[in-house]
N, C-alpha and C positions, 0 to 999 in steps of 0.2 A: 697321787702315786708316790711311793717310796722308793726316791731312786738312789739311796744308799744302799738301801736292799737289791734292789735292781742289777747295779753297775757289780756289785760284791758277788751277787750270782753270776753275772758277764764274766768276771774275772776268775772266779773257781773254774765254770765252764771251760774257760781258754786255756788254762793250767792242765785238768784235766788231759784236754784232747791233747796237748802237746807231750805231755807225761806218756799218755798213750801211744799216739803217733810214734814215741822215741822208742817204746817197749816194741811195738810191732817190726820195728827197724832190724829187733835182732840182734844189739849190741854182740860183743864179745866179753868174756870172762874180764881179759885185759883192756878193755876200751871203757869198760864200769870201772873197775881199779883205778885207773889215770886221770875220769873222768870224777871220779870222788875226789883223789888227790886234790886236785886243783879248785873244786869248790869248798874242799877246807880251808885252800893255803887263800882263794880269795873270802871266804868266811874269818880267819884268823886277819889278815889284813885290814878288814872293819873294823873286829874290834881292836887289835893296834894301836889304829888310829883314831882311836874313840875322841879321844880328848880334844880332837882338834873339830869344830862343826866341818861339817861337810866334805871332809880332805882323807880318803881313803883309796889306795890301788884297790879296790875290790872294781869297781866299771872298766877298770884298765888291762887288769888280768879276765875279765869276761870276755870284754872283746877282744884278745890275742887271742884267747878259744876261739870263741867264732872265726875269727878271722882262717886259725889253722884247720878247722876239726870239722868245720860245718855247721849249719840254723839249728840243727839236734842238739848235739852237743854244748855248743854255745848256749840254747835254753835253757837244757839242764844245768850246767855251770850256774846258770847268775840265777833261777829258781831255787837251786840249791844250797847255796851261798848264803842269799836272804835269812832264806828257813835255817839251817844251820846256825848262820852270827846271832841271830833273834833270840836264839836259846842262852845266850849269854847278855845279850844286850836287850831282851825282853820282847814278847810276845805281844800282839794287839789287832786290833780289827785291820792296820795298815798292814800286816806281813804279806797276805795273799797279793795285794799291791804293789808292794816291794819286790815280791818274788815275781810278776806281770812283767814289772817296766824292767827287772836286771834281766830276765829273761830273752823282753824284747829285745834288748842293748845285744845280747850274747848273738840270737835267731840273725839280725838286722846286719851283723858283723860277717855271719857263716854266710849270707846271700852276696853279702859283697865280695866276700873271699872266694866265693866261688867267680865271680867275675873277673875279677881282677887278682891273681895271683901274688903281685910283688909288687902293690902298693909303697908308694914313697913316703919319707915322713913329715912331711908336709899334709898331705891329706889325711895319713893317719891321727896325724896333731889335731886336724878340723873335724872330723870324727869324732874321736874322743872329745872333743868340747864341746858340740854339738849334743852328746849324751848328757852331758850333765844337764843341759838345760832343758832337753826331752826327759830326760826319769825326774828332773824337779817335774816338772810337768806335769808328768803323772801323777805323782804322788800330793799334788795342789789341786787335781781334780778330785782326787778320792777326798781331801782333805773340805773342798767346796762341798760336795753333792754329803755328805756324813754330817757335819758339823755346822753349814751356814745356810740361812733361811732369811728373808728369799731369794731362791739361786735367779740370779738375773746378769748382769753382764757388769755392771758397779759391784755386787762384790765379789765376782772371779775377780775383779782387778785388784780390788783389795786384799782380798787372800796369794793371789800372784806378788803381787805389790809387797805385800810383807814378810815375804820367804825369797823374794830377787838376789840376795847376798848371799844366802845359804846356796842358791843354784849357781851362782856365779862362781863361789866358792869351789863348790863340787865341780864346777866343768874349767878352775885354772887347774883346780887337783887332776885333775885327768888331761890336761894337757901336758906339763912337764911331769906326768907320772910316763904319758907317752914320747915325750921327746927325747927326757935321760933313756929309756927305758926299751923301748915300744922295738926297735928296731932287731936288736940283741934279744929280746923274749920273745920275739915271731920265728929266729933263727933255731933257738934250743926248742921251742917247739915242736917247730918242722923236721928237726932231727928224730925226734920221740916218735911222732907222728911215720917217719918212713921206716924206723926199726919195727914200728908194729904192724905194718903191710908188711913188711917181708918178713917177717917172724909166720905170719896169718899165712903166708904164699907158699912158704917151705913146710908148714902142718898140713895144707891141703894137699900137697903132692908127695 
């Protein structure tokens, strides 16, 4: 069985339905607007930070999405983001993966945020560092099941094993991306976020 073929369809498939799902939601005119915004300013943030491995606000502004906007939203953002940075920092069999696991991060954010309204930043901190080591995650499976033969449990460790610095990397960069950061960009968010319910409230009536 070719399961880099396999998982690469799993992963389009997932992309899709969630693409879809968002489209049947109905956005607004202004909800796609805002919603592009922010997956370029986290798309431009990659590349930014290109030069440093693994150290980019792009997981950190996904998850403020989520956190503010919802699992919709929040996917689009970090699907968006991927695909978007990619085209400056290069395309490959890893993007749909890329755009999966920011996705995930963003969808994973919007569930919480729906739970928990005013997370402290504390948890936020553990969150966010939490992600960096789930989207390495991800992107070590796609990396295993594509490129190493035979997949068996010694060389995910291997392949784990030799990207640990690059994950560890990415998930201190999303921590004090979250701590300076995280508490003050949930605020101006949430501001954005209430002009455009009442903006939506006062056209209905």
């Amino acid at each position: 069985m070719n399961w880099s073929l396999l998982t690469l369809g799993l992963a389009v498939l997932a992309l899709l339905s969630c693409f879809l799902g968002f489209e049947n939601s109905k956005p607004t005119a202004k909800e796609v607007a805002l919603l592009a915004t922010l997956a370029a300013l986290a798309a431009l943030g990659r590349v930014v930070f290109a030069g440093i491995p693994s150290v980019q606000p792009t997981t950190f502004l996904i998850i403020v999405t989520g956190l503010v906007f919802g699992p919709g939203p929040g996917f689009m953002v970090g699907a968006l983001a991927a695909l978007s940075s990619n085209f400056f920092l290069g395309m490959g069999p890893y993007t749909p993966w890329q755009m999966l696991a920011w996705g995930l991060a963003g969808f994973s954010a919007g569930i919480w945020g729906r739970w928990q309204k005013k997370p402290s930043k504390l948890p936020l901190i553990i969150f966010a560092v939490a992600w960096g080591f789930l989207y390495g995650l991800i992107m070590n499976i796609w990396h295993w099941v594509t490129f190493i033969y035979p997949l068996n449990w010694q060389t995910f460790v291997a392949v784990y094993g030799a990207a640990f610095w690059f994950d560890t990397l990415h998930a201190i960069g999303n921590g004090i991306f979250m701590w300076f950061m995280g508490k003050e960009f949930i605020k101006v968010m949430q501001r954005y976020q209430k002009r455009l319910v009442v903006k939506e409230i006062n056209i209905e009536r």
